[in-house]
C-alpha positions in Angstrom: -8.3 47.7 6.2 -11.1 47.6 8.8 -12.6 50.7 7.6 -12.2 49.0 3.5 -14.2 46.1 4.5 -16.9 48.0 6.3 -17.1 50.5 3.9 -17.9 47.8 1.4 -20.3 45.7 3.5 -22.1 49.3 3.6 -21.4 48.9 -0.3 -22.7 45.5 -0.5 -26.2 46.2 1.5 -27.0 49.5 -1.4 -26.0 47.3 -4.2 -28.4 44.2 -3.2 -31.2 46.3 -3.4 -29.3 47.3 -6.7 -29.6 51.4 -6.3 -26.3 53.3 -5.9 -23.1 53.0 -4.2 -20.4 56.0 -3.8 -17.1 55.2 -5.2 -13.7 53.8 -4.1 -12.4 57.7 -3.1 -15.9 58.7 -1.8 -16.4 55.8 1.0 -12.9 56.4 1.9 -13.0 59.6 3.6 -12.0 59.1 6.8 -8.6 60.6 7.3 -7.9 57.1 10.0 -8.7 55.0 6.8 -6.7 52.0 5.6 -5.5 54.0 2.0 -4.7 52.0 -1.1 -0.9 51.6 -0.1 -2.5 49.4 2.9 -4.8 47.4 1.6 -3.6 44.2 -0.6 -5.9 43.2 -3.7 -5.5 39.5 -3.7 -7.7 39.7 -0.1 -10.5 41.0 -1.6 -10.3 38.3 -4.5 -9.5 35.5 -1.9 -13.0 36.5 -0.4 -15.1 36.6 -3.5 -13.7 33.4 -4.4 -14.5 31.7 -0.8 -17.8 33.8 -0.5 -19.0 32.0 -3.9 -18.6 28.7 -2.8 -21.6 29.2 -0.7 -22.2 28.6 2.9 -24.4 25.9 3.9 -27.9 27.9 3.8 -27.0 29.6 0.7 -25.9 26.1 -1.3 -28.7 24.1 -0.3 -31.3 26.3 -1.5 -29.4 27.0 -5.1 -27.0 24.2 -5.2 -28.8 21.5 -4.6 -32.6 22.6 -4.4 -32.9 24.7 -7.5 -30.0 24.2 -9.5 -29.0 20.1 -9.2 -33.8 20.0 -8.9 -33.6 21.9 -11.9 -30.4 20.1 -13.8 -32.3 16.6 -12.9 -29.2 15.5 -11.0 -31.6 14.3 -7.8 -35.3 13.2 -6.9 -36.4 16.8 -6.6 -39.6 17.8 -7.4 -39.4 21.3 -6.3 -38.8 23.7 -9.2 -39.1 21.3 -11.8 -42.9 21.2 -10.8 -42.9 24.6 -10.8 -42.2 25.6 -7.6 -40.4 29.1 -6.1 -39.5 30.3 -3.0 -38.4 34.1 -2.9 -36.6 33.1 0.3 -34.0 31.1 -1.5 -33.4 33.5 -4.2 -32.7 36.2 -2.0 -30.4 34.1 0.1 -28.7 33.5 -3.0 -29.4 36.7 -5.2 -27.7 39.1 -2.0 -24.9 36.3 -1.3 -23.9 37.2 -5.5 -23.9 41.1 -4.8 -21.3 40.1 -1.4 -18.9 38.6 -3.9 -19.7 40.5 -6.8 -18.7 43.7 -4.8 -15.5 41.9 -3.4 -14.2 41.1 -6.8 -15.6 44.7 -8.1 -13.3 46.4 -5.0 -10.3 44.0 -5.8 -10.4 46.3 -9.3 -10.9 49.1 -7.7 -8.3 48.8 -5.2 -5.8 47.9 -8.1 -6.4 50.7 -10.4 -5.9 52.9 -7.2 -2.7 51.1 -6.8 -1.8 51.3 -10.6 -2.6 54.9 -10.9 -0.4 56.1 -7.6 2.5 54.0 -8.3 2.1 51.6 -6.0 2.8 48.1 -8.0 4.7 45.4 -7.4 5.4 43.2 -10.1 2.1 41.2 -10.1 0.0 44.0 -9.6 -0.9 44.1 -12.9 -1.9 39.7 -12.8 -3.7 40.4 -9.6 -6.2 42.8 -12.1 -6.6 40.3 -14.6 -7.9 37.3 -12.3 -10.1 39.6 -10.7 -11.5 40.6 -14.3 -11.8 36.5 -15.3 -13.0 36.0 -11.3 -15.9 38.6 -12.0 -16.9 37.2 -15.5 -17.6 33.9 -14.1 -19.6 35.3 -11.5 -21.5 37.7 -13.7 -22.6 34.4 -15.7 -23.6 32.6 -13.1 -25.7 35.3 -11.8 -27.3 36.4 -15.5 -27.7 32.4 -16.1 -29.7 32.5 -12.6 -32.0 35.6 -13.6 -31.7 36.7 -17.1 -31.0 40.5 -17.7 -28.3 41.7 -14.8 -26.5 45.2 -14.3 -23.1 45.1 -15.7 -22.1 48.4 -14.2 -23.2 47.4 -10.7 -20.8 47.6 -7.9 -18.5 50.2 -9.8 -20.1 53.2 -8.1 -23.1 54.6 -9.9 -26.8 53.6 -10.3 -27.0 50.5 -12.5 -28.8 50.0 -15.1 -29.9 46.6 -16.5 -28.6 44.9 -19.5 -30.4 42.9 -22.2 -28.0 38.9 -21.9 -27.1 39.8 -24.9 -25.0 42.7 -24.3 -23.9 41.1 -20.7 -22.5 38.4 -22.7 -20.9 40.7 -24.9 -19.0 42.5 -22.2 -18.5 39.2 -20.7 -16.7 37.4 -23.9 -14.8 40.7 -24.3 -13.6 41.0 -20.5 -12.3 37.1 -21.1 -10.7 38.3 -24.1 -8.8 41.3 -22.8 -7.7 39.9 -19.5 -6.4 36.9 -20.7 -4.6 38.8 -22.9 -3.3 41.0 -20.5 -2.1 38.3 -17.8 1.6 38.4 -18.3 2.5 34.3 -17.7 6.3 35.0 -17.2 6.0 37.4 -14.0 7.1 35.3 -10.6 5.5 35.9 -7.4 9.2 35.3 -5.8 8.7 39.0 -3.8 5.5 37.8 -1.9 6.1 33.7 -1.5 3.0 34.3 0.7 0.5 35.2 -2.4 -0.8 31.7 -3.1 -2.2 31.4 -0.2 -4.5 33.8 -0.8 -5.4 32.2 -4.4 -7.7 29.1 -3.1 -7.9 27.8 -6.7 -4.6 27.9 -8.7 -2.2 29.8 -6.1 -2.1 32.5 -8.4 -0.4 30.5 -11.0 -0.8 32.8 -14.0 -0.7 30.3 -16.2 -3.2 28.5 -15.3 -5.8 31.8 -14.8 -5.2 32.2 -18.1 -5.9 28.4 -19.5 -9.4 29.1 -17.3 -10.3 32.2 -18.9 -9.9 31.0 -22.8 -11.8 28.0 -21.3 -14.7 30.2 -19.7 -14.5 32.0 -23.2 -15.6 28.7 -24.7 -18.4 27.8 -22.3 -19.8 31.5 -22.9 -19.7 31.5 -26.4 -21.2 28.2 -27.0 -24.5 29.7 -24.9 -25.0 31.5 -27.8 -24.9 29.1 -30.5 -28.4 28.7 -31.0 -29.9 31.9 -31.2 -26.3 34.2 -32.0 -24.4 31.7 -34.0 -21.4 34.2 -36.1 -21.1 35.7 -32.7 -20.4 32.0 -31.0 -18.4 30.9 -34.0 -15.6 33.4 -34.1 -15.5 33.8 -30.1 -15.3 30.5 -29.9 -12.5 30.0 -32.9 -10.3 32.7 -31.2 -10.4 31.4 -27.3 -9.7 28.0 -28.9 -6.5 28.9 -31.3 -5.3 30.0 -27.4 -4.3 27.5 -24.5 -6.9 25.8 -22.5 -7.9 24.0 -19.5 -7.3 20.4 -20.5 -5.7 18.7 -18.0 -6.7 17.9 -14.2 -4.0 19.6 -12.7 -5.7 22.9 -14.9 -8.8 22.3 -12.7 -10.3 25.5 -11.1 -11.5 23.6 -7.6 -11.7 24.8 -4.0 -11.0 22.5 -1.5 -14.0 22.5 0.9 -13.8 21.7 5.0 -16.4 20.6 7.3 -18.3 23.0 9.3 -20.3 26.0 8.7 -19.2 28.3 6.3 -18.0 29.4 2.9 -16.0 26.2 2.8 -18.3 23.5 3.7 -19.5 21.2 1.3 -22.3 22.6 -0.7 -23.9 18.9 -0.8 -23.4 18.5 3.0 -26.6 19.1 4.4 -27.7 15.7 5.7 -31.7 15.8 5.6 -31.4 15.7 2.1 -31.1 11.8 0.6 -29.6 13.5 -2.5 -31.6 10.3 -4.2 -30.6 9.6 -7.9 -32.5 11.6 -11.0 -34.5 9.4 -13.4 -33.0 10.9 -16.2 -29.1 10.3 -15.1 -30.6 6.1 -14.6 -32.0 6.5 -18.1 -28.7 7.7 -19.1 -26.8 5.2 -17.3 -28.2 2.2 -17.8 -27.1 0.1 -20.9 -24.7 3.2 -21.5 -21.5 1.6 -22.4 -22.0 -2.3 -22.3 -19.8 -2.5 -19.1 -21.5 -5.2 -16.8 -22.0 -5.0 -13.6 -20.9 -8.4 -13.1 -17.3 -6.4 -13.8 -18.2 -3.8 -11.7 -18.8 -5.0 -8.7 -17.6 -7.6 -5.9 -19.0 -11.4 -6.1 -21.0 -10.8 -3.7 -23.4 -8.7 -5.9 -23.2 -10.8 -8.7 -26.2 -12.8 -7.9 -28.2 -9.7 -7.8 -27.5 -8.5 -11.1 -30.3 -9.3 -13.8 -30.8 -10.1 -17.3 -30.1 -7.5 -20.3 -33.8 -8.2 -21.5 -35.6 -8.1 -18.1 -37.1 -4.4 -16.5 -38.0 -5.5 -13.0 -41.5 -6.6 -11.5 -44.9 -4.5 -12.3 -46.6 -2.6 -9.1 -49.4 -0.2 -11.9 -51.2 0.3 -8.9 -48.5 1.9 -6.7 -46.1 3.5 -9.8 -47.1 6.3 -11.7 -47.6 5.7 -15.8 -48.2 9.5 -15.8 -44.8 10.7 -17.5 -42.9 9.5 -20.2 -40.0 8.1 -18.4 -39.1 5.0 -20.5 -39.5 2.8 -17.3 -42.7 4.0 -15.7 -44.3 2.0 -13.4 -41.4 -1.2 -12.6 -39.4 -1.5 -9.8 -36.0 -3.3 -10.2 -35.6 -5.8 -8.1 -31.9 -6.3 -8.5 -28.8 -4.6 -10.5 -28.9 -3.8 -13.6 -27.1 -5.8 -16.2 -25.0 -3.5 -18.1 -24.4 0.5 -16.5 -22.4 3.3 -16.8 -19.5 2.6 -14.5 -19.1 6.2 -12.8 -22.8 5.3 -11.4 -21.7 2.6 -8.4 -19.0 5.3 -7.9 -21.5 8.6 -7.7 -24.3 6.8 -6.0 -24.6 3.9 -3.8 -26.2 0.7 -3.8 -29.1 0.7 -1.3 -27.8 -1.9 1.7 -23.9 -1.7 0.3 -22.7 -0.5 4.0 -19.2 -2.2 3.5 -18.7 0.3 1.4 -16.4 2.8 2.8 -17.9 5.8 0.8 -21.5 5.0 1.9 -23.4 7.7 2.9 -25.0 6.8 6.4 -27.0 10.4 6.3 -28.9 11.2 7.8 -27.3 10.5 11.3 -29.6 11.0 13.6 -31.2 8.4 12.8 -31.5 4.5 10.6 -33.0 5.3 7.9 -29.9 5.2 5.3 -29.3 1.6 6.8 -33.4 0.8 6.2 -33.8 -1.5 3.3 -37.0 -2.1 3.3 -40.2 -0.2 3.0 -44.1 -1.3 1.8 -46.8 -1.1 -0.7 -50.2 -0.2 1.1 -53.6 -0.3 0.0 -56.4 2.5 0.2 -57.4 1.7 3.6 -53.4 1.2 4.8 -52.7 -2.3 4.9 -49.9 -3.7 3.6 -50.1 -5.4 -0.2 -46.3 -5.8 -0.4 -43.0 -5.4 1.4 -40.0 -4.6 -0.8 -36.6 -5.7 0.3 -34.3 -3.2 -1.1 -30.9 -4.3 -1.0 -28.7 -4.7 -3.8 -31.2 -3.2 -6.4 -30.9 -0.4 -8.7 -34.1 2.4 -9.1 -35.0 5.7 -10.1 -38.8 7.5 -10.6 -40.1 10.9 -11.9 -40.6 13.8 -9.8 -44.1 15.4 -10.2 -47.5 14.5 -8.1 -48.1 11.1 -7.7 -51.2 11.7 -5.9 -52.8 8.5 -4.2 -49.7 6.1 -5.9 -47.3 8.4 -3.6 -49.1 8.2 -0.4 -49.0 4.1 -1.2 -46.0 3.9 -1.9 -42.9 4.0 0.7 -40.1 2.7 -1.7 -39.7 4.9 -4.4 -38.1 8.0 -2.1 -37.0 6.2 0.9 -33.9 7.1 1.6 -32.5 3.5 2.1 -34.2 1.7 -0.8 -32.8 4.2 -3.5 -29.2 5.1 -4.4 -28.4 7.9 -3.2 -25.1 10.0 -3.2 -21.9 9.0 -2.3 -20.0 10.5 1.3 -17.4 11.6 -1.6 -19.4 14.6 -2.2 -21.2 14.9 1.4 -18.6 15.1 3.6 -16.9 18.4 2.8 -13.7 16.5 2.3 -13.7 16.8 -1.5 -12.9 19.9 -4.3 -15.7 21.7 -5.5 -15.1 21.8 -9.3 -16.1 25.0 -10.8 -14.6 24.0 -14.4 -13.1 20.8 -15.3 -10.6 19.6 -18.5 -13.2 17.0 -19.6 -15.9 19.9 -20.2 -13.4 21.8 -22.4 -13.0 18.7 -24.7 -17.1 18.1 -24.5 -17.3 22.2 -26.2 -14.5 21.7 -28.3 -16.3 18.5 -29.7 -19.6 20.4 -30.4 -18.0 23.3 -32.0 -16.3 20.5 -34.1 -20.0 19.0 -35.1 -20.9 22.6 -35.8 -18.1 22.8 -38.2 -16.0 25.4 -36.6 -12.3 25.6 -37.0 -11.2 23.6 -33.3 -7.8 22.4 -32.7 -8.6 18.5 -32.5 -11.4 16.1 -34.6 -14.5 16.1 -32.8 -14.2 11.8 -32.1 -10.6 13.0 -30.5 -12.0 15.8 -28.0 -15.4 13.4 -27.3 -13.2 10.5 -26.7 -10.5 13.2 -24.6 -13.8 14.1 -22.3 -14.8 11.0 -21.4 -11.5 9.7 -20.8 -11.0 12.6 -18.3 -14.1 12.3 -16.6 -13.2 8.2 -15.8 -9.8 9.1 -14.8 -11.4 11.5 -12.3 -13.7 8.3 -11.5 -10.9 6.0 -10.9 -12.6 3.4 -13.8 -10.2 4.1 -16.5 -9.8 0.3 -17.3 -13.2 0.4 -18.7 -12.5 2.7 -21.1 -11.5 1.0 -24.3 -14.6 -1.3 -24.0 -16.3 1.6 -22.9 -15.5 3.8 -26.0 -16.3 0.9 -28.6 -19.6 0.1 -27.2 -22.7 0.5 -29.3 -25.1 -0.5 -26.5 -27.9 1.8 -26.3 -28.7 3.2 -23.1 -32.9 4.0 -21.9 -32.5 7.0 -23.8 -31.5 5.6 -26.9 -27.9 6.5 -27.1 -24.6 4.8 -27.9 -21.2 5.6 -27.2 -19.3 4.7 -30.3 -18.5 7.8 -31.8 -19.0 6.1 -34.7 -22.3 4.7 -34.2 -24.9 6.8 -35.0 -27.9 4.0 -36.2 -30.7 5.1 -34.5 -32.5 3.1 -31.9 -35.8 1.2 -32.9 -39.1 2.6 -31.5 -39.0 0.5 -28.6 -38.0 -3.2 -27.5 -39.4 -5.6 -25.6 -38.7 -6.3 -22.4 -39.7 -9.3 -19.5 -41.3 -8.1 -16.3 -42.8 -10.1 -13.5 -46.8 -9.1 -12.3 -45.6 -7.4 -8.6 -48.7 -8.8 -7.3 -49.2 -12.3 -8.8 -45.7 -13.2 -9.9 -47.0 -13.9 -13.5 -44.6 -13.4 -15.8 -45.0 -10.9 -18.9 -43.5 -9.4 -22.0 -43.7 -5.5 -22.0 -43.0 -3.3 -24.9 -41.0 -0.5 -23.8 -40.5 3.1 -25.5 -37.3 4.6 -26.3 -38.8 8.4 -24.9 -39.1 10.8 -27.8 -37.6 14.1 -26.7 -39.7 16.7 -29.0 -37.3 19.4 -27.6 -34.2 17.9 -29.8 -35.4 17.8 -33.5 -38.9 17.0 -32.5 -38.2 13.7 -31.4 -36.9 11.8 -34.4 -32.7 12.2 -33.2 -31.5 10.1 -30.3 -28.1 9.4 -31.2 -26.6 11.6 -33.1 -23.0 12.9 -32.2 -24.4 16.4 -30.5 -26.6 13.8 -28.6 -24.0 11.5 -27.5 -21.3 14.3 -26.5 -23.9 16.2 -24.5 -24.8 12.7 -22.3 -21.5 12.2 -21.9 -21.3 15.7 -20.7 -24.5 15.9 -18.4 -22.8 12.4 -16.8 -18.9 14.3 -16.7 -20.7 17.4 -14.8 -22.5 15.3 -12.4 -22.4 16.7 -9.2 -19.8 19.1 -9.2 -21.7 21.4 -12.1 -26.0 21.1 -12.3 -25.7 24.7 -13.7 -23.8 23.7 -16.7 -26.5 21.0 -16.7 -29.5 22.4 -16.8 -28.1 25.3 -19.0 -27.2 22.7 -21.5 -30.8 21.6 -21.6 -32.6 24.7 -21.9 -30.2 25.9 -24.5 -30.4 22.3 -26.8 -33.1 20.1 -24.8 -30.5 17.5 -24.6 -30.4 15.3 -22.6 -33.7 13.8 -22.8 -35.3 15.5 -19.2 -38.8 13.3 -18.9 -41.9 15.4 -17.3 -42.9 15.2 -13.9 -45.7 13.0 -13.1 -49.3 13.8 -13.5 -51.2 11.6 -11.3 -53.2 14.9 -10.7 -52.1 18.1 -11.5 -49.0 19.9 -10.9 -51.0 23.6 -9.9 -47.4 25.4 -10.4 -47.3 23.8 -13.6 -50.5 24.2 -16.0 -49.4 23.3 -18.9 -48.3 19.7 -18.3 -51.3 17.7 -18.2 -52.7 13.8 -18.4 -53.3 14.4 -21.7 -49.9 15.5 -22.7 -47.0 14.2 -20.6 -46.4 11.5 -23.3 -44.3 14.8 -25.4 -41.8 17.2 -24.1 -42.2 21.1 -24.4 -40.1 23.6 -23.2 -43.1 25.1 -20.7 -42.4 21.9 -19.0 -39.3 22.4 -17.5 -38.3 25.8 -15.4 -35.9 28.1 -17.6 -34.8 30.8 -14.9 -35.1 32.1 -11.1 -37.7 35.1 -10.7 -36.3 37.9 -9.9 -36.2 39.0 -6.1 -39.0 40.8 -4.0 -36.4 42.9 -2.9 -35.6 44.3 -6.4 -39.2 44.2 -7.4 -40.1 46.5 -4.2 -36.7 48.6 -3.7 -35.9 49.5 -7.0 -39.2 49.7 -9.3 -37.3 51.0 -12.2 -34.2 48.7 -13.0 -36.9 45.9 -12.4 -38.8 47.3 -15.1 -35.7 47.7 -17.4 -35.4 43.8 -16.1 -38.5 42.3 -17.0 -38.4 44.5 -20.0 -35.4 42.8 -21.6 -36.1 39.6 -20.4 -38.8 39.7 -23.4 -41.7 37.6 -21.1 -43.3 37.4 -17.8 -41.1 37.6 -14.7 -41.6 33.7 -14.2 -39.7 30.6 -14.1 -41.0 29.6 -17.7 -39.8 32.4 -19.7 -36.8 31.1 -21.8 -33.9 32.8 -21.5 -32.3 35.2 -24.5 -30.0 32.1 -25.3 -32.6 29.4 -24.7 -33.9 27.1 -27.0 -37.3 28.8 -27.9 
């Protein structure tokens, strides 16, 4: 076993810099190695699945700064304006190849195994999950990068794929080895097994609900550019069982400390401050008030349906479409989304036992108040910031930012919850609400789906609040026809669009004069150039963007680039964002896709090790080898 594993960290080193390996016989030599009678497949699936829950370095760097910036799940500029750090993507990039290769040797090992006769009666299973295992992680890696090597880590020289074929292989891999999991074999000889099974304790029946569901996800990427392709994958995972209930969940419990466990939103210099676009999603979104929300306590904080907050133009940015630009809330809204008080918390709520004191070296979390300055550095304004409700683009703020000491503080902003800091919860890789949120689209699209599209929609959402503990909002909830910032309703059966905008009272910041502003419902030109808001494809991909939120900013921001929905607004422009030349002041008031990043660059490591298969990479990809080339099944 010793000489395996080092043999395939030997293995793992070759296969990052993507040139060849030797196979399973061939780095097995030694006549003192562990041989394939010794070694036990379901360790080397154990450790892919650990491995890919990311230490601490590797998940704050693709986790949370590229794919939760990039997924508009937190104040990040970062990537979204354009940003890269090679660093970071090699961190994450090699981390893949270590868990690729363990999931790759977990075959190999097995078909050893299988062809000497040495099974036992779940050999066959143990194959089969580390088939489905490997898919996921082949998609998360192609979703990262674009064009990957599919015959990497099976000992020969790889050669890169086009996403098209890798999601071929993909859709077939799910196909076969879901077929090929037999349900009915018991693990009675090895009562030990599930332990080594860190997601569904190698309950066959549940690996198998995952991979028709990971079926779904996969061929649903395609829908836009390969749509026969997504329509009878789809169909045929879907006439098959599927994730749909919590206990089906595929999630890892995580542990503090430092390592493959810990909580991959545990670092604690990072506020983990509240997107703009989830607050333009939230607020409105359902009609719940937060009078029935919250304690008493807050109820005297919580503001009129018809009022936006006081007006600070000289210290908030107008330079981005957000709906909201340049007001600052100076209490709670009236009406929200009522996972929001449970995901992020209220700026001064510290009797709240899920408050997030990070970080803990020192008071900022507990800080509630920050100021306005002028040019010179006086103080024009101190904002108390308890009990209020904000959220402000990302982008270059320029002289505005350097005024203003509010809008990113972290104890004047919500923030996220010690739920998900802690590394006391599960990391969700794929939940039962996102199953019914694809099996509502593909119902929209007209594709043969085993339940209406209003009964999977309605199944999602009702899901995603019994994961959220606010399930007794949900027949109010569901009948709601409230619009939210973005211009979308609830009611499945509500699809009248928004007006252009509405007006709105705000209070003069400065002078305390009050005012009537007309406020925009944003026009996202990415989603039928603009004139759609609330259409059923728009409402059940906001309820999904809110459902993934934080366990799945992937799924997020792959959503996005594949539909443009939800609406993402730009970064700000106060002066120009150099990583990002296209978005200008004269153009932030529309939405194109060369706003908004659409993969990771592909590694120094590959570019300068392995010249030719990053040729045959950038060669497929169809673009430059930047962060603005769409992907194969982007929205172009």
């Amino acid at each position: 076993m010793k000489n395996i594993v080092k043999k395939s960290s030997l293995a793992l080193a070759i296969v990052a810099m993507l040139t060849s390996c030797d196979n399973f016989d061939e780095i097995n030599t030694d006549p003192t190695a562990a041989n394939a009678d010794q070694v036990q497949v379901e360790y080397f699936i154990n450790s892919s699945i650990i491995g890919a829950q990311m230490n601490p370095d590797v998940a704050e760097r693709s986790f949370v700064l590229y794919w939760k910036t990039a997924g508009h799940q937190m104040l990040s500029t970062g990537i979204s304006g354009g940003s890269y750090d090679d660093g970071w993507s090699t961190a994450y990039y090699n981390s893949s190849a270590g868990w690729l290769n363990s999931i790759n040797t977990a075959i190999q090992v097995a078909e050893e195994k299988e062809a000497k006769g040495i099974v036992k009666p779940y050999s066959g299973n143990l194959k089969q999950v580390a088939r489905i295992w490997r898919a996921y992680l082949m998609s998360e890696l192609a979703d990262n990068f674009g064009p990957i090597a599919i015959d990497a880590f099976q000992g020969k020289n790889p050669e890169f794929t086009d996403l098209k074929t890798v999601y071929y292989f993909l859709l077939a891999e799910l196909k076969d080895a879901s077929e090929k999991l037999d349900v009915s074999v018991s693990n009675i000889s090895n009562p030990k097994l599930k332990n080594e099974d860190p997601a569904y304790g190698y309950d066959y029946v549940k690996w198998k609900k995952y991979a028709n569901s990971m079926r779904l996800r996969l061929a649903m990427r395609l829908s836009e550019v390969d749509p026969a392709k997504a329509k009878s994958e789809f169909e045929a995972a879907a006439s098959s069982s599927l994730l749909t209930d919590a206990s089906d969940n595929f999630q890892v419990q995580e542990k503090p400390g430092w390592d493959d466990l810990t909580g991959v939103m545990s670092r604690e210099w990072n506020a983990q401050i509240i997107s703009v676009t989830l607050n333009n999603l939230y607020i409105g979104l359902g009609g719940v008030k937060s009078t029935d929300l919250l304690a008493p306590s807050f109820h005297a904080s919580v503001k009129p349906a018809d009022y936006i907050g006081l007006k600070f133009e000289n210290h908030f940015t107008m330079k981005t479409n957000e709906p909201a630009a340049g007001y600052w809330l100076d209490g709670l809204p009236n009406a929200i989304d009522p996972r929001a008080y449970k995901a992020f918390n209220i700026p001064g709520d510290f009797t709240n036992s899920n408050f997030s004191g990070y970080p803990s070296w020192d008071n900022s979390a507990e800080t509630t108040s920050a100021n306005l300055f002028d040019a010179s550095g006086a103080v024009v304004k101190t904002i108390e910031a308890k009990n209020t409700w904000n959220a402000f683009a990302v982008g270059n703020w320029g002289a505005l930012g350097s005024r203003n000491g509010v809008r990113a503080f972290n104890g004047t902003m919500p923030r996220l919850s010690q739920v998900f800091r802690g590394s006391t919860s599960k990391r969700i890789f794929f939940a039962s609400w996102e199953t019914y949120f694809l099996l509502a689209e593909a119902a929209v699209k007209g594709w043969a789906v085993p339940m209406s599209g209003k009964d999977a929609y309605e199944a999602g959402i009702k899901a995603n609040f019994d994961y959220w503990g606010v399930s007794s909002h949900l027949s109010a909830y569901l009948t709601s026809n409230d619009y939210n910032r973005a211009g979308t309703s609830v009611n499945w059966s509500h699809t009248t669009e928004p007006p252009t905008s509405h007006a709105m009272n705000y209070v003069d910041g400065y002078t305390n004069a009050a005012g009537v502003a007309t406020i925009l419902y944003p026009k996202n030109n990415l989603y039928k150039n603009g004139a759609v808001k609330n259409d059923l494809l728009t409402k059940i991909i906001t309820q999904k963007f809110i459902a993934q939120t934080p366990w799945l900013p992937l799924e997020g921001w792959n959503d996005h680039r594949r539909l443009g929905l939800p609406f993402f607004e730009n970064p700000a422009v106060e002066l120009p964002l150099v990583n990002l030349p296209t978005l200008n002041s004269s153009n932030f008031m529309t939405n194109q896709v060369s706003f908004f990043p659409q993969r990771l660059k592909y590694t120094s490591g590959l570019k300068n090790s392995n010249v030719k298969g990053y040729e045959q990479a950038v060669g497929f990809l169809g673009g430059a080898d930047d962060i603005f080339t769409p992907l194969w099944w982007a929205k172009h």
